[in-house]
C-alpha positions in Angstrom: 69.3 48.9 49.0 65.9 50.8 49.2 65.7 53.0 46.8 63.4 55.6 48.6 64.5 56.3 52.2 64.0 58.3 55.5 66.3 60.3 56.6 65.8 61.9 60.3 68.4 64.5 61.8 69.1 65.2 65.2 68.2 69.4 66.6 71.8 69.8 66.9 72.8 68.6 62.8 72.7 71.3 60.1 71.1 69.8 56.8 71.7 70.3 53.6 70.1 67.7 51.1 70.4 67.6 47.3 69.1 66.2 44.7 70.3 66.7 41.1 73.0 69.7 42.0 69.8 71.5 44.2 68.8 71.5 47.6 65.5 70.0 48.2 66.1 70.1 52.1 68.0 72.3 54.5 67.9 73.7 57.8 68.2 71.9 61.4 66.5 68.8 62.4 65.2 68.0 59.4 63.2 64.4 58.9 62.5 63.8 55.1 62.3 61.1 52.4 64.6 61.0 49.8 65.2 59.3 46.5 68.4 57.3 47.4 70.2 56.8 43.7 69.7 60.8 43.2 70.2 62.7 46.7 72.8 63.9 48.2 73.3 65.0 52.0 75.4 67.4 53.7 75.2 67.2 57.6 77.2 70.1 59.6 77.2 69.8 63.5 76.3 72.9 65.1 76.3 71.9 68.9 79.3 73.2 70.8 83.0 71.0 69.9 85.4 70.8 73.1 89.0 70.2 71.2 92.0 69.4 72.9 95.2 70.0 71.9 99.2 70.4 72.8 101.6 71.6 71.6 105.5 72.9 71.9 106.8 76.5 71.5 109.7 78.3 72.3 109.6 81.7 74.7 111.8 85.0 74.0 114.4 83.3 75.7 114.6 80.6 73.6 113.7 78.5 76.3 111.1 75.3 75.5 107.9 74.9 76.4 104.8 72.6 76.3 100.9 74.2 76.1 98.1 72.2 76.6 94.6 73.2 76.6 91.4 73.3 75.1 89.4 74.7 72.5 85.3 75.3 72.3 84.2 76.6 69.2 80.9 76.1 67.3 80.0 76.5 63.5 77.7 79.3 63.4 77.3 79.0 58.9 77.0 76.2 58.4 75.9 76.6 54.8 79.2 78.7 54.4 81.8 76.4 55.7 79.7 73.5 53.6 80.4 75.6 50.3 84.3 75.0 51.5 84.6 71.7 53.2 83.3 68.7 51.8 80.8 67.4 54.4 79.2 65.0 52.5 77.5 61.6 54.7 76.5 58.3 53.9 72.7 58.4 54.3 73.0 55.4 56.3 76.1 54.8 58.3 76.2 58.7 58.9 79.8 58.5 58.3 81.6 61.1 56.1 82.9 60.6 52.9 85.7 62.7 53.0 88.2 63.5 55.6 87.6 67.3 55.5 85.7 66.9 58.6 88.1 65.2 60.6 90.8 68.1 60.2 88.6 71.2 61.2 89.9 70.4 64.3 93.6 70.6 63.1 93.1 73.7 60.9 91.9 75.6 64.1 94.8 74.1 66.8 97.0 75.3 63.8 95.6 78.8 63.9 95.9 78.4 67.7 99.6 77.9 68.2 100.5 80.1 65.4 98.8 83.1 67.6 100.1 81.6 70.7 103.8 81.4 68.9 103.7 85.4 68.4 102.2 86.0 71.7 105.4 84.4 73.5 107.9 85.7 71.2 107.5 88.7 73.4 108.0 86.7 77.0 110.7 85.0 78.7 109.9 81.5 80.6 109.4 82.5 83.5 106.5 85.1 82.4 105.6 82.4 80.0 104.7 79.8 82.9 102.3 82.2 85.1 100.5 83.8 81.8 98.5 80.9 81.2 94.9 82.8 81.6 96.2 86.5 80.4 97.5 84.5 77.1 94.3 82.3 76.6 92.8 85.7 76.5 94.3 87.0 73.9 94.5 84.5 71.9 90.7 84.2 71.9 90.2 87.8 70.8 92.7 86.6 67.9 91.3 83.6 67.1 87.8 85.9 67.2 89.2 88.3 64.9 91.2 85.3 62.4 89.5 86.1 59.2 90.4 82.1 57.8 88.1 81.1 60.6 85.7 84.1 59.9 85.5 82.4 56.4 84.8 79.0 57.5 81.7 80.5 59.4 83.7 79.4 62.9 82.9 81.1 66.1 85.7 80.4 68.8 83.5 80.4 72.5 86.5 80.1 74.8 89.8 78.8 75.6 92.2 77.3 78.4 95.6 76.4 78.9 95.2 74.0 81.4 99.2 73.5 81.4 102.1 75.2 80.5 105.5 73.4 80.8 109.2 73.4 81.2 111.7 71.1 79.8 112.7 68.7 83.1 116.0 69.9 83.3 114.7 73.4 83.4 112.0 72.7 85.6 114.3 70.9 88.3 116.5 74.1 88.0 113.5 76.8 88.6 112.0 74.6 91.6 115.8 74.7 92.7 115.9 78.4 92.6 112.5 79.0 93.8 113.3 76.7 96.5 116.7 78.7 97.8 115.0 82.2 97.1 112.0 80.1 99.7 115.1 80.0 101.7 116.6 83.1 102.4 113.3 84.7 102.7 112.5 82.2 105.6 116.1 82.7 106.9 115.5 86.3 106.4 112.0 86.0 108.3 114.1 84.1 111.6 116.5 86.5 111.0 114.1 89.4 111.7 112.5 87.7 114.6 115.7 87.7 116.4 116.6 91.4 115.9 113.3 92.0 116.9 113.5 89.8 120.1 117.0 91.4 120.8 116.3 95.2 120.7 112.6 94.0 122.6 115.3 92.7 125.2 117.4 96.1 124.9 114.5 98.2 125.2 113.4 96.7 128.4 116.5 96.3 130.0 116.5 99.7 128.9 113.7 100.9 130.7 114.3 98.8 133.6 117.5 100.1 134.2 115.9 103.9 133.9 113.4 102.7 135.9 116.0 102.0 138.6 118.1 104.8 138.1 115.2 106.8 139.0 114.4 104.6 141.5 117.5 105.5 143.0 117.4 109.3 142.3 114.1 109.8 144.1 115.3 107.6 147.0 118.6 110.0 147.7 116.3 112.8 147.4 113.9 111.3 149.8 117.2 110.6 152.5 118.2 114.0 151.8 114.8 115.8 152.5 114.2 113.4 155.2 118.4 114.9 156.7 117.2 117.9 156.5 114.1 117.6 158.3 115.7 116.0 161.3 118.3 118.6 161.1 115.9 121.2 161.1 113.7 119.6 164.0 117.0 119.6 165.8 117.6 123.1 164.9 113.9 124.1 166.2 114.4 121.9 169.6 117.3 123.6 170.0 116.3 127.1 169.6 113.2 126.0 171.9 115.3 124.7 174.4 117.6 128.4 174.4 114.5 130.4 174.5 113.1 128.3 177.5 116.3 128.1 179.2 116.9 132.0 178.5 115.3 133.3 181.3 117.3 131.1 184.1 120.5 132.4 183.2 120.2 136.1 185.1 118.4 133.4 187.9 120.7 133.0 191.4 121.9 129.2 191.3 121.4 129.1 194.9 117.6 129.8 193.9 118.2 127.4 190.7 119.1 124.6 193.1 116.0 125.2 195.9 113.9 124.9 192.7 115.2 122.0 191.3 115.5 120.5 195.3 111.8 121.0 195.2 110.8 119.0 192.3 112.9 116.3 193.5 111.1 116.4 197.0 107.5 116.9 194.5 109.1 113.7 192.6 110.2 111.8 195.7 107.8 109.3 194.6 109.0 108.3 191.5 112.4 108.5 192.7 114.2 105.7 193.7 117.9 106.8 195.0 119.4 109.9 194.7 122.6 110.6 196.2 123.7 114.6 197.0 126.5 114.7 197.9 128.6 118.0 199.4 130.9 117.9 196.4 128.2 117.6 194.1 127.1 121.1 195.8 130.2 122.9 196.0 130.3 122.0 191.8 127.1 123.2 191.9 127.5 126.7 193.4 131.1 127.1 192.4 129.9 126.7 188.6 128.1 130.0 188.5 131.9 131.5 189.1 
């Protein structure tokens, strides 16, 4: 092994480098040599971690439940959460020497579900399984707030619960019951359609038979103005007839017939018989008596 080496760290690697219980070398993206048998290095990732994690909890209703999700957090001091956690590497494999490292990611899914435990103490499942993004909410703002991850110099950026389950047997029985309540309100929805249809059909039925009704009214009305219009023309012929045959009755008949004898010799024309016969004038002059 060489005993004077280069050591070269990436932008995204906090460095902390001793030699002899001091730091010769720290900061970010730090290249340097180093005296192998007597240094020391520390390397703390500070790009942005993506953890995963799942879990089970029970809800207010002491039903069970499976979270999944995902965590993002970043270590914003690294020097502080070095002075707690053993990050220590071998200079050339890069690998760490203890397993501190390895269960940051623990410690903080801990933290996660203990906050996450508290927060569903206070709903029942079904509240549980549609507060997936109002819970990852406040969790965050609790996880921002933890003061162990304050401590460790750990800034949580965001979270998810991509998934939030039910047992199977619970599940099966809430798609059951979502699928009846489905049901009724499509049953409900026909339902409606065919009262509506039905009093549409009343109402114009309705107004059809109104329609006819006065249909009818205004056609008696129209026979009975159009009665007494005939009866009053036959009224008014009447009394013109009387007042034009008014003045022949102080006439002599004898005179009435010469008159009417003339017109029929005037009308010869567009006579064709006529037949006078002696009773027809002894009728004639006898009806004056």
């Amino acid at each position: 092994m060489a005993l004077l080496s280069y050591f070269k760290a990436e932008p995204t690697e906090y460095i902390l480098a001793y030699r002899n219980g001091q730091v010769f070398q720290r900061g970010s993206g730090r290249t340097f040599w180093y005296w192998a048998p007597s240094a020391s290095i520390v390397l703390i990732p500070i790009s942005t971690v993506d953890t995963p994690f799942v879990f089970n909890e029970t809800t207010s209703d002491f039903q069970a439940i499976t979270l999944q999700g995902q965590i993002t957090y970043r270590i914003s001091q690294p020097e502080t959460i070095a002075a707690l956690l053993n990050f220590t590497i071998h200079p050339r494999t890069r690998k760490y020497q203890s397993e501190d490292p390895a269960k940051l990611d623990q410690r903080i899914v801990n933290v996660i579900q203990m906050r996450t435990r508290g927060e569903l103490r206070q709903m029942d499942l079904e509240t549980a399984l549609r507060s997936s993004e109002p819970l990852a909410r406040t969790v965050l703002e609790q996880l921002r707030q933890e003061e162990p991850l304050q401590a460790l110099g750990i800034e949580c950026l965001s979270l998810f619960f991509t998934s939030i389950r039910a047992t199977p047997e619970i599940t099966k029985a809430l798609e059951a019951d979502y699928r009846e309540a489905l049901q009724k309100r499509a049953d409900q929805a026909i339902y409606s359609r065919r009262a509506d249809a039905v009093e549409q059909e009343r109402k114009i039925k309705q107004n059809e038979l109104a329609t006819e009704i006065l249909l009818e009214q205004n056609r008696q009305e129209l026979i009975h103005l159009e009665g007494e219009n005939e009866r009053r023309k036959a009224e008014l012929a009447a009394e013109a007839l009387r007042l034009q045959l008014a003045p022949y009755r102080e006439v002599d008949p004898r005179l009435l017939l010469a008159l009417s004898m003339r017109d029929f010799a005037n009308n010869s024309k567009k006579i064709g018989n006529l037949t006078i016969t002696s009773e027809i004038l002894e009728q004639l002059f006898n009806g004056r008596s």
